[in-house]
PDBQT receptor file of N, H, CA, C and O in Angstrom, charges set to zero:
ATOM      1  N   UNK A   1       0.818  -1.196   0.000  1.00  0.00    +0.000 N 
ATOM      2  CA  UNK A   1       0.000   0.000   0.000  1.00  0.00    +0.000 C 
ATOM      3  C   UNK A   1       0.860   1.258   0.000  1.00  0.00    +0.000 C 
ATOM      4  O   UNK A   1       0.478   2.181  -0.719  1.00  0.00    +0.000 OA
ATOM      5  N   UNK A   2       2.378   1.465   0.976  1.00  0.00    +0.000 N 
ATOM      6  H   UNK A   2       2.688   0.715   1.559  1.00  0.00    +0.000 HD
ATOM      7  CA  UNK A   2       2.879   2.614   1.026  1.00  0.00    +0.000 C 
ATOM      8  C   UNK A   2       3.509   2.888  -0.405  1.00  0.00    +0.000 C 
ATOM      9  O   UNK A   2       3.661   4.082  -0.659  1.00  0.00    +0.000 OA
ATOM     10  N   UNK A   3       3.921   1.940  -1.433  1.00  0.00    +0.000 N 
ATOM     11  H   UNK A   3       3.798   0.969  -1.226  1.00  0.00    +0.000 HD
ATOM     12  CA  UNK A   3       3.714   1.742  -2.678  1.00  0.00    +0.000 C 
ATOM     13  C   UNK A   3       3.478   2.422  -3.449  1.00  0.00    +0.000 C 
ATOM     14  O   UNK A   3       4.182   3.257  -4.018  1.00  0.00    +0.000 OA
ATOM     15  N   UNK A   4       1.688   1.951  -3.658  1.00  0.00    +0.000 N 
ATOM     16  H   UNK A   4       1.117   1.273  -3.196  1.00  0.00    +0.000 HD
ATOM     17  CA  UNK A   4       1.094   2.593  -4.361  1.00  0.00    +0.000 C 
ATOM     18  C   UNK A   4       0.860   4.442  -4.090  1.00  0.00    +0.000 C 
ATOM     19  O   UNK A   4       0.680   5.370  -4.879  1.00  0.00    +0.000 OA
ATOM     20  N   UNK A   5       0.972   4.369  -2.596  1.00  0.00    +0.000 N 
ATOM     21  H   UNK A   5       1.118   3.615  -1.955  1.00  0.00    +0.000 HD
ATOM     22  CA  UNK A   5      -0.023   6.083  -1.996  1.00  0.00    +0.000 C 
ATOM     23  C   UNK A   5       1.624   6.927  -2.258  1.00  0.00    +0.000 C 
ATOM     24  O   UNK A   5       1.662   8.151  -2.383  1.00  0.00    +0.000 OA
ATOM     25  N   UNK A   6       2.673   6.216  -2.303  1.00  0.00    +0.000 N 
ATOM     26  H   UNK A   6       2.642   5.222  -2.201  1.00  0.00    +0.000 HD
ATOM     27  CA  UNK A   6       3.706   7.258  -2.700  1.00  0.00    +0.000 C 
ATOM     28  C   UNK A   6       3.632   7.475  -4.353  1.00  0.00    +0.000 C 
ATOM     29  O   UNK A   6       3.634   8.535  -4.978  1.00  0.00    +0.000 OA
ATOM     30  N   UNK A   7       3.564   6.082  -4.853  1.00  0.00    +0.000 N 
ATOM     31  H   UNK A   7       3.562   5.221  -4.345  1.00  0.00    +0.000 HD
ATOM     32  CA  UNK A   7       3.593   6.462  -6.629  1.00  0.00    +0.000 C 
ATOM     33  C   UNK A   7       2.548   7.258  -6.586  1.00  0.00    +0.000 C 
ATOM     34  O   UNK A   7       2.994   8.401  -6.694  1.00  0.00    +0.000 OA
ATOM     35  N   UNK A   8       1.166   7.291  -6.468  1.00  0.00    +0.000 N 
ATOM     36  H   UNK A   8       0.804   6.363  -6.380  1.00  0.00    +0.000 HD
ATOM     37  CA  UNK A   8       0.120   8.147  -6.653  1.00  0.00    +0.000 C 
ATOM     38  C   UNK A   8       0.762   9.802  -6.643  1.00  0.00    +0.000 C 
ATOM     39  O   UNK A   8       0.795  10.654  -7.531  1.00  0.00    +0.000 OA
ATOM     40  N   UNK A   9       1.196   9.809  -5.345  1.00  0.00    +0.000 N 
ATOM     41  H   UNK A   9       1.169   9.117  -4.624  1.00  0.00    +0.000 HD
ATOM     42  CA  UNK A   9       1.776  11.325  -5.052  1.00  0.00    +0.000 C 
ATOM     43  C   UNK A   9       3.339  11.681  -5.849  1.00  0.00    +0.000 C 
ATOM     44  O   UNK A   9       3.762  12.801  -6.133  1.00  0.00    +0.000 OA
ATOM     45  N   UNK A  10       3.841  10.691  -6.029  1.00  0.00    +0.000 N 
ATOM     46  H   UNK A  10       3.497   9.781  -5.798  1.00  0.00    +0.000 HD
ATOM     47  CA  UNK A  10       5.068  11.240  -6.887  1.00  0.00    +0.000 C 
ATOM     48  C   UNK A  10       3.890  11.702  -8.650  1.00  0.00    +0.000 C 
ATOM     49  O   UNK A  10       4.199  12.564  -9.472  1.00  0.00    +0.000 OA
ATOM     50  N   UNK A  11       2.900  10.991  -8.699  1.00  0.00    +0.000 N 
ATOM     51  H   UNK A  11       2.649  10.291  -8.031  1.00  0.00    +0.000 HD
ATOM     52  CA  UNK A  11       2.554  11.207  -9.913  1.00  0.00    +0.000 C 
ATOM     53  C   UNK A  11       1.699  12.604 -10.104  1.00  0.00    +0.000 C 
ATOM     54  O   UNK A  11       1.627  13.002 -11.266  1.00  0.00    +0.000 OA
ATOM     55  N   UNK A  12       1.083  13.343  -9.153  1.00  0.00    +0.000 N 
ATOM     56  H   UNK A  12       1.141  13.020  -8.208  1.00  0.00    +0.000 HD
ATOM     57  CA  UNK A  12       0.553  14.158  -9.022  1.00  0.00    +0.000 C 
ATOM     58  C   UNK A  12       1.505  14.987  -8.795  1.00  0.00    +0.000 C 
ATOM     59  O   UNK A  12       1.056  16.119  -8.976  1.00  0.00    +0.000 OA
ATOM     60  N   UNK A  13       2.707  15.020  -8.459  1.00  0.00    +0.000 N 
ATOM     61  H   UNK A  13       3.072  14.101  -8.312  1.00  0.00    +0.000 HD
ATOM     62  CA  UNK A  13       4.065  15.793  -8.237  1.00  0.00    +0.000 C 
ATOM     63  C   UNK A  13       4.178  16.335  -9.724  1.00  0.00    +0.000 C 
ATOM     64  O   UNK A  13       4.129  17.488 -10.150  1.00  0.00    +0.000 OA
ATOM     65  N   UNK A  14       4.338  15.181 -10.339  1.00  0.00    +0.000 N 
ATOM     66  H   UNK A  14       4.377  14.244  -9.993  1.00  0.00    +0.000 HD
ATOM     67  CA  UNK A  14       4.981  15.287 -11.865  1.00  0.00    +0.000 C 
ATOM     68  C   UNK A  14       4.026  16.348 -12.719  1.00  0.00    +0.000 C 
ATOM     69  O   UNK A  14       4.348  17.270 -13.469  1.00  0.00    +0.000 OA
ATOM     70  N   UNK A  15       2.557  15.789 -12.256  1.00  0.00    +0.000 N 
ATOM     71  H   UNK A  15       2.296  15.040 -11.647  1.00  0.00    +0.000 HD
ATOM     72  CA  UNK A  15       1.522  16.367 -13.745  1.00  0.00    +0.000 C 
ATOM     73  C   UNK A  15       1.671  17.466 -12.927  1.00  0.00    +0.000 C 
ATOM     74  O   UNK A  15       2.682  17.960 -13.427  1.00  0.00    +0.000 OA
ATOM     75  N   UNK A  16       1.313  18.309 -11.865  1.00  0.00    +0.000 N 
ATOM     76  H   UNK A  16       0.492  17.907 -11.459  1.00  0.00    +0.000 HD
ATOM     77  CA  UNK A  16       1.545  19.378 -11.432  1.00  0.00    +0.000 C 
ATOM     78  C   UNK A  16       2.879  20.836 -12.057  1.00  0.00    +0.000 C 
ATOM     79  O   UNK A  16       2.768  22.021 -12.369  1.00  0.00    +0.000 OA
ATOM     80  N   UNK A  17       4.098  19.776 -11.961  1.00  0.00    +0.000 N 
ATOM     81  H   UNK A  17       4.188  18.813 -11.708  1.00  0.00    +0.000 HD
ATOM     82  CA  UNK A  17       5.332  20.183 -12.307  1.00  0.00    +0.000 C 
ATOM     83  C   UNK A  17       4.983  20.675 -14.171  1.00  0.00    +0.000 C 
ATOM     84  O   UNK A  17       5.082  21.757 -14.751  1.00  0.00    +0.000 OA
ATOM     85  N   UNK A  18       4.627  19.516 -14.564  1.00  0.00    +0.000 N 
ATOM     86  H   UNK A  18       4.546  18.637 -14.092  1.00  0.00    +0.000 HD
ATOM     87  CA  UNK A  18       4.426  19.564 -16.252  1.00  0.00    +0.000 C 
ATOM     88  C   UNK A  18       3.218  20.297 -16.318  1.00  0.00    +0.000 C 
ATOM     89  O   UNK A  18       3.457  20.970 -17.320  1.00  0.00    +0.000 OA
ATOM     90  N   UNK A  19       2.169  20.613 -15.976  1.00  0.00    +0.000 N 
ATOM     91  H   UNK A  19       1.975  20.065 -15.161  1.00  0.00    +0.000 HD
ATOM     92  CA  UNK A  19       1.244  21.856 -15.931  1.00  0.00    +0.000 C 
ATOM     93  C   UNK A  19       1.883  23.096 -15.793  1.00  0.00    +0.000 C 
ATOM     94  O   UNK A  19       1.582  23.853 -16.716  1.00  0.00    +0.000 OA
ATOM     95  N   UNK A  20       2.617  23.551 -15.016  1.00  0.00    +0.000 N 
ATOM     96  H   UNK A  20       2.862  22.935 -14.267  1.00  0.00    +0.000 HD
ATOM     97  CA  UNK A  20       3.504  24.536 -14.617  1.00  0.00    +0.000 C 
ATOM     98  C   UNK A  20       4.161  24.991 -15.959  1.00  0.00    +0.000 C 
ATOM     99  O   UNK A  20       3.971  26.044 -16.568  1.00  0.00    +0.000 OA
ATOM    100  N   UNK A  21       5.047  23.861 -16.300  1.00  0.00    +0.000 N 
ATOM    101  H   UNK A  21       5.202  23.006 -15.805  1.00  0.00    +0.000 HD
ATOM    102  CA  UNK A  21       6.137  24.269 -17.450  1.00  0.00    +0.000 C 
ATOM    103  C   UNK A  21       4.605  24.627 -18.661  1.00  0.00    +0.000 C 
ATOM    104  O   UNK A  21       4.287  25.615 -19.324  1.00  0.00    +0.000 OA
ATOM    105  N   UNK A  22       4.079  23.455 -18.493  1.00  0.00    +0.000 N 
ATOM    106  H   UNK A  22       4.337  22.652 -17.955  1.00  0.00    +0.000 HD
ATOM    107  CA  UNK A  22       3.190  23.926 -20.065  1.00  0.00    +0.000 C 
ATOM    108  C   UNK A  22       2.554  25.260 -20.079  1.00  0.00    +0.000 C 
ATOM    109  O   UNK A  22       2.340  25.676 -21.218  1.00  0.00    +0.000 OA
ATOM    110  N   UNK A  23       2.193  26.043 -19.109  1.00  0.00    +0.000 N 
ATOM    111  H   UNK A  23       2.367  25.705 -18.184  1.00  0.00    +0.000 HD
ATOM    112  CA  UNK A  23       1.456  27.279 -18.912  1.00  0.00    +0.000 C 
ATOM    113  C   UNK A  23       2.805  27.926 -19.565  1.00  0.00    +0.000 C 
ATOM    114  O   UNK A  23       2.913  27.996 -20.789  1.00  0.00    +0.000 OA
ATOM    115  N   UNK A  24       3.803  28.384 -18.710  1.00  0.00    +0.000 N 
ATOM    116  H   UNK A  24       3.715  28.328 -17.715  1.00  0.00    +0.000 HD
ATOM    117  CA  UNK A  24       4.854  29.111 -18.687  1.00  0.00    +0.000 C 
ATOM    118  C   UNK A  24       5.229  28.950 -20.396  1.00  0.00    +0.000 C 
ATOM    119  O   UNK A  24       5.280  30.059 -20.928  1.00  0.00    +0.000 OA
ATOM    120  N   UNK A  25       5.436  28.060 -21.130  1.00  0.00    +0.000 N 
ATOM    121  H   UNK A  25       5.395  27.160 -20.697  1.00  0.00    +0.000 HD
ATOM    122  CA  UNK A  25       5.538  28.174 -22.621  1.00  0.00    +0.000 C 
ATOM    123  C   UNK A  25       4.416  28.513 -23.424  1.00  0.00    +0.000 C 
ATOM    124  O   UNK A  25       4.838  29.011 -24.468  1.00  0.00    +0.000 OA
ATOM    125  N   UNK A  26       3.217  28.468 -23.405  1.00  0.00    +0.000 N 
ATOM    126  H   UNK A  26       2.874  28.064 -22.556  1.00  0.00    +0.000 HD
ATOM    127  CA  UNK A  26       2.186  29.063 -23.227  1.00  0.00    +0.000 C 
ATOM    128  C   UNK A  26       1.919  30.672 -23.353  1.00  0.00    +0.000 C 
ATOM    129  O   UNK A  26       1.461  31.296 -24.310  1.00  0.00    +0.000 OA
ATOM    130  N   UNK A  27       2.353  31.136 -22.080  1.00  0.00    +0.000 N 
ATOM    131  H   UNK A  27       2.726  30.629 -21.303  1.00  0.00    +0.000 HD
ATOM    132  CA  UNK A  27       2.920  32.648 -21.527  1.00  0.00    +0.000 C 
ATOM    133  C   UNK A  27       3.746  33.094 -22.798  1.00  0.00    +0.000 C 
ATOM    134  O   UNK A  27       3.504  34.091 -23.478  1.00  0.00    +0.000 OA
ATOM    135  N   UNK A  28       4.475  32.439 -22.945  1.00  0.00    +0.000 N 
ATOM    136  H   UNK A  28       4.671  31.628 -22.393  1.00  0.00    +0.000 HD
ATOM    137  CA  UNK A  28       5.881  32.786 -23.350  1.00  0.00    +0.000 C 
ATOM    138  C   UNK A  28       5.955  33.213 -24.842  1.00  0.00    +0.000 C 
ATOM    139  O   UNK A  28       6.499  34.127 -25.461  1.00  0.00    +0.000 OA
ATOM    140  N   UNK A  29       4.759  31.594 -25.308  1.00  0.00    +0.000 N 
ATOM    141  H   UNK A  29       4.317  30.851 -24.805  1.00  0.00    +0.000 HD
ATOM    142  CA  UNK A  29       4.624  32.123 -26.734  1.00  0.00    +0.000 C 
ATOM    143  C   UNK A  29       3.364  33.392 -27.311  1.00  0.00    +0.000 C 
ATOM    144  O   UNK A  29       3.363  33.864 -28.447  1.00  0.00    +0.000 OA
ATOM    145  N   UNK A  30       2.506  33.700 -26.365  1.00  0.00    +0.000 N 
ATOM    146  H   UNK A  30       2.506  33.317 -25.442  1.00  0.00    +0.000 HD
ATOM    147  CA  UNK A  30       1.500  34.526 -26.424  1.00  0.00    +0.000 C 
ATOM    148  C   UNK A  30       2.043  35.998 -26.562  1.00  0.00    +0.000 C 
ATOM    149  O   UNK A  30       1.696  36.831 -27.399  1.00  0.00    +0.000 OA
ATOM    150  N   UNK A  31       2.943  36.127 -25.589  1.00  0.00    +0.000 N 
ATOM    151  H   UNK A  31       3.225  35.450 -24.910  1.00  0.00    +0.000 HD
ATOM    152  CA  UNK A  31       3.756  37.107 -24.948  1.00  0.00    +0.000 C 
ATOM    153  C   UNK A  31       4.875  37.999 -26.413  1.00  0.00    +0.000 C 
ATOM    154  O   UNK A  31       4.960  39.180 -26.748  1.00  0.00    +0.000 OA
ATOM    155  N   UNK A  32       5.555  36.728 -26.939  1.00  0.00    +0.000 N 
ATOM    156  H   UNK A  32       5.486  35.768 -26.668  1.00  0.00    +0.000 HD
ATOM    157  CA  UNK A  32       6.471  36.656 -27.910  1.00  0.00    +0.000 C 
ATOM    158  C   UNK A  32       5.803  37.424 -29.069  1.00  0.00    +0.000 C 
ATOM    159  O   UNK A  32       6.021  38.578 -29.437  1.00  0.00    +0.000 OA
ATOM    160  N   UNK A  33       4.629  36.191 -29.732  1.00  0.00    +0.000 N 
ATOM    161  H   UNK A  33       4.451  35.253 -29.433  1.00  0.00    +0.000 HD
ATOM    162  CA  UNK A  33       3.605  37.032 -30.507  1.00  0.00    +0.000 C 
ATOM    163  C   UNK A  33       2.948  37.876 -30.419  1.00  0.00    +0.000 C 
ATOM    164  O   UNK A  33       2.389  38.119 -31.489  1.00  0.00    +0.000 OA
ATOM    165  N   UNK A  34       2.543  38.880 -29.197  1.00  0.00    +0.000 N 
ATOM    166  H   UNK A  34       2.997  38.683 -28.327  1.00  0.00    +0.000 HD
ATOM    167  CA  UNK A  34       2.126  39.999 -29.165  1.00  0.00    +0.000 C 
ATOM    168  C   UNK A  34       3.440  40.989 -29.583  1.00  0.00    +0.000 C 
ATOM    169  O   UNK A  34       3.503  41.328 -30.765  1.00  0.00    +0.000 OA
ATOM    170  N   UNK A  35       4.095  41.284 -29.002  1.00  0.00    +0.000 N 
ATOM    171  H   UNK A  35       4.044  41.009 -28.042  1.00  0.00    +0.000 HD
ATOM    172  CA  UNK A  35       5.337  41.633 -29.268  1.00  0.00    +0.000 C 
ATOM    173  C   UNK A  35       5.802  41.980 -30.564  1.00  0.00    +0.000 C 
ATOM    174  O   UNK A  35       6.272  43.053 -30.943  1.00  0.00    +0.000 OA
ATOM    175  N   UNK A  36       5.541  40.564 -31.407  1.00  0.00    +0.000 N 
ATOM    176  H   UNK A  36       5.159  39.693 -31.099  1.00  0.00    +0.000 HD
ATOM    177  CA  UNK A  36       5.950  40.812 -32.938  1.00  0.00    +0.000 C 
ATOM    178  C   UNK A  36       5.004  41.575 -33.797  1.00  0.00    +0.000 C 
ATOM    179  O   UNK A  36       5.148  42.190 -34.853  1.00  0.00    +0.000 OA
ATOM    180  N   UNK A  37       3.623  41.256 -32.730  1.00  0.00    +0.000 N 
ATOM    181  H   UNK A  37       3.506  40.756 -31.872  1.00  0.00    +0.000 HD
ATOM    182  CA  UNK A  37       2.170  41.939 -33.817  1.00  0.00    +0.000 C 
ATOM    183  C   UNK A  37       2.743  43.582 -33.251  1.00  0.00    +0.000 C 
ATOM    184  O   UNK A  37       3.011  44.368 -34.159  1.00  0.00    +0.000 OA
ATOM    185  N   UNK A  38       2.835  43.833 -32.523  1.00  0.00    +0.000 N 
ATOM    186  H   UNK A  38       2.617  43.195 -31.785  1.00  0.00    +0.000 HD
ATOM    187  CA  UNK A  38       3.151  45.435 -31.742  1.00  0.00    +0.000 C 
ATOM    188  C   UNK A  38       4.275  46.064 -32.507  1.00  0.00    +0.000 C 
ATOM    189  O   UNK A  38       4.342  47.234 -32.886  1.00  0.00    +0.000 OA
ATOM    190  N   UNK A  39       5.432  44.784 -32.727  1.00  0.00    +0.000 N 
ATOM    191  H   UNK A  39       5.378  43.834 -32.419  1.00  0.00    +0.000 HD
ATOM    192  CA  UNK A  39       6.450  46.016 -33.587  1.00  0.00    +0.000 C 
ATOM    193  C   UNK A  39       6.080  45.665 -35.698  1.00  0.00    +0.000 C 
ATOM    194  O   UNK A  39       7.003  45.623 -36.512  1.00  0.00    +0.000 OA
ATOM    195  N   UNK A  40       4.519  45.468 -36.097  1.00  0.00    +0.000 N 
ATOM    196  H   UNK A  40       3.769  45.503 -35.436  1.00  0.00    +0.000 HD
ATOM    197  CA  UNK A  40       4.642  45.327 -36.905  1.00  0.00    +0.000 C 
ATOM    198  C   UNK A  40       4.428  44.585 -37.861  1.00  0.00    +0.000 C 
ATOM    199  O   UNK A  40       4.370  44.899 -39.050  1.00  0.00    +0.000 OA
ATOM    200  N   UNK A  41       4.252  43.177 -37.203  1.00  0.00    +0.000 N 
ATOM    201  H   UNK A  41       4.299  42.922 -36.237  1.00  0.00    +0.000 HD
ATOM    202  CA  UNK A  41       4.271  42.179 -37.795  1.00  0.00    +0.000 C 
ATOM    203  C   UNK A  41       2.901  41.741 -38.824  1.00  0.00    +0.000 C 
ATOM    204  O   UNK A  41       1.900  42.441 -38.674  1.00  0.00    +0.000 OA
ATOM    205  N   UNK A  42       2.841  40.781 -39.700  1.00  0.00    +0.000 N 
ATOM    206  H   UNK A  42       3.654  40.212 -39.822  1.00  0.00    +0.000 HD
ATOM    207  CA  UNK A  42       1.456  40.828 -40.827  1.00  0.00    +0.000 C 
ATOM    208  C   UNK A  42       0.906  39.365 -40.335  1.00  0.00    +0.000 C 
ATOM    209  O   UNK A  42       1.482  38.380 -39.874  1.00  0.00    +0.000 OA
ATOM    210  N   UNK A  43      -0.468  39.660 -40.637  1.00  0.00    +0.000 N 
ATOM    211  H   UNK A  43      -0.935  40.461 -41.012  1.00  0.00    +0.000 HD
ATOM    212  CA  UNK A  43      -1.169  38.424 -40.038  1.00  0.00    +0.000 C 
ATOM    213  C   UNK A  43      -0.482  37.131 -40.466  1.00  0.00    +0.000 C 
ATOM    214  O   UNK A  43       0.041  36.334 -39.687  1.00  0.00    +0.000 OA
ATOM    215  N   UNK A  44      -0.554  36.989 -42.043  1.00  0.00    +0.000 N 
ATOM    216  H   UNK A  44      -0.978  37.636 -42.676  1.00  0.00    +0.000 HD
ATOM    217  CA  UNK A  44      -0.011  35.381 -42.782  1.00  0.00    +0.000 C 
ATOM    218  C   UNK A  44       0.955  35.255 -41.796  1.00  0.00    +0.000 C 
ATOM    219  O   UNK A  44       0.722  34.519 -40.838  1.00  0.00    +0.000 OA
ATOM    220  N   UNK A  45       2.321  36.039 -41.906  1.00  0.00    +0.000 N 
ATOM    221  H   UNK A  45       2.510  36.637 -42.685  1.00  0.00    +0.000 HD
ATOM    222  CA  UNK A  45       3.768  35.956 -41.366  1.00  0.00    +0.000 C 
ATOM    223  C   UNK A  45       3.389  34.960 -40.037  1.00  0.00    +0.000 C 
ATOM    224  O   UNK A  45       3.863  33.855 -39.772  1.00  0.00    +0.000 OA
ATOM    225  N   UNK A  46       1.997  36.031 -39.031  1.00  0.00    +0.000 N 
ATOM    226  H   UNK A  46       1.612  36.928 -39.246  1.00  0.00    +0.000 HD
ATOM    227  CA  UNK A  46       2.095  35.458 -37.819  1.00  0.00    +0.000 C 
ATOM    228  C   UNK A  46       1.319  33.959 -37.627  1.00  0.00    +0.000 C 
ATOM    229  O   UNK A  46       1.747  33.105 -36.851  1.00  0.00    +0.000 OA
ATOM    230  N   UNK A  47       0.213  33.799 -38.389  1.00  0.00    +0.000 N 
ATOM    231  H   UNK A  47      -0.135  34.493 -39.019  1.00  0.00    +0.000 HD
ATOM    232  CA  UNK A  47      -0.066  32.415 -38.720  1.00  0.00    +0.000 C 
ATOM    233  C   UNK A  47       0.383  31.410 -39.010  1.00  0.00    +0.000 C 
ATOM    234  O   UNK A  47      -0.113  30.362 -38.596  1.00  0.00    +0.000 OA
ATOM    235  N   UNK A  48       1.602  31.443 -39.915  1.00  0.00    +0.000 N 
ATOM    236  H   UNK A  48       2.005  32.294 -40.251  1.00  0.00    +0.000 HD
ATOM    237  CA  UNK A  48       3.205  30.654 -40.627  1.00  0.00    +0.000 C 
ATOM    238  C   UNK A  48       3.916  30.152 -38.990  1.00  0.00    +0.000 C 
ATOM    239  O   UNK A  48       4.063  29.048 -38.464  1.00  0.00    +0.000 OA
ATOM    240  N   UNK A  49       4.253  31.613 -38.534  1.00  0.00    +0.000 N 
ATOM    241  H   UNK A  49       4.134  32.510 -38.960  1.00  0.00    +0.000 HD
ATOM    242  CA  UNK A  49       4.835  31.026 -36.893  1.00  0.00    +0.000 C 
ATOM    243  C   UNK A  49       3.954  30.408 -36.248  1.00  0.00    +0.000 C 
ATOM    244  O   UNK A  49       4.417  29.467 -35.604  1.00  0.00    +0.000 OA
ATOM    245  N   UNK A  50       2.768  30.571 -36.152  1.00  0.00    +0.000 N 
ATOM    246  H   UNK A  50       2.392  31.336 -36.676  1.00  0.00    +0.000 HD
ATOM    247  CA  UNK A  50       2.269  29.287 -34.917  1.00  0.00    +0.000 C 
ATOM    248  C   UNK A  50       1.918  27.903 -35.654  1.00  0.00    +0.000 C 
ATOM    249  O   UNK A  50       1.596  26.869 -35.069  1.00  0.00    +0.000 OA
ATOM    250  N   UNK A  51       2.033  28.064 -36.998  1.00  0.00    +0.000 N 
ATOM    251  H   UNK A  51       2.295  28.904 -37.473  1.00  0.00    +0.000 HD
ATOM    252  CA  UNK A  51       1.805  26.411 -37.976  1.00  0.00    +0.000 C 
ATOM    253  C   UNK A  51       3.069  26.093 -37.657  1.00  0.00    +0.000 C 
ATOM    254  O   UNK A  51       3.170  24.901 -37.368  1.00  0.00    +0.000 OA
ATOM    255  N   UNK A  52       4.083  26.707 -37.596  1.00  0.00    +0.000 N 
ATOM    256  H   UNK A  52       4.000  27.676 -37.831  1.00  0.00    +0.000 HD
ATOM    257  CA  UNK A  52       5.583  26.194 -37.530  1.00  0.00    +0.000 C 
ATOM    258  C   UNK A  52       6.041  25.611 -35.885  1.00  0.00    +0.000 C 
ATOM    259  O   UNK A  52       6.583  24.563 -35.535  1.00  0.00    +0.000 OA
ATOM    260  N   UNK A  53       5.547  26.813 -35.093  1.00  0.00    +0.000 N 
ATOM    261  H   UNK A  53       5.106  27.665 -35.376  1.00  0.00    +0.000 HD
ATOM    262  CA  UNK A  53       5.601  26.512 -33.788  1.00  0.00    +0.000 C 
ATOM    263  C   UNK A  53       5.410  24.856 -32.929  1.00  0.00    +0.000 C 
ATOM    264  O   UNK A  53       5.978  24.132 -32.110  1.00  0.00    +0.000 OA
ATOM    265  N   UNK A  54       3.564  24.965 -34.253  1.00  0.00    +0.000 N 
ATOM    266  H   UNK A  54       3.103  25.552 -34.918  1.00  0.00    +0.000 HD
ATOM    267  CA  UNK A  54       2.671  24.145 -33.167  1.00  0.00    +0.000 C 
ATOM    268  C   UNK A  54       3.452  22.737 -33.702  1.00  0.00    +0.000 C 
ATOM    269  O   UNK A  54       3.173  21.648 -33.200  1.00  0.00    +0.000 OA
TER     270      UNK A  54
């Protein structure tokens, strides 16, 4: 049983941890592309980067 109730919690450790990072790149790329639309940038151009991105 102490087993399983630690894997359980190491596993809720992990998806927690990997929720975290996935927001933060997320952030990062929203953030990035505003940025490029602000100094300028053209819709296609910015559509091309998130087909390329994703």
């Amino acid at each position: 049983m102490d087993e399983t109730e630690w894997g359980l919690q190491e596993m809720k450790r992990l998806k927690k941890k990997h929720l975290i990072l996935y927001n933060l790149v997320m952030l990062l790329l929203v953030v990035s592309f505003g940025l490029y639309a602000e100094n300028g940038g053209t819709a296609p151009l910015t559509l091309n980067l998130c087909c390329v991105i994703c």
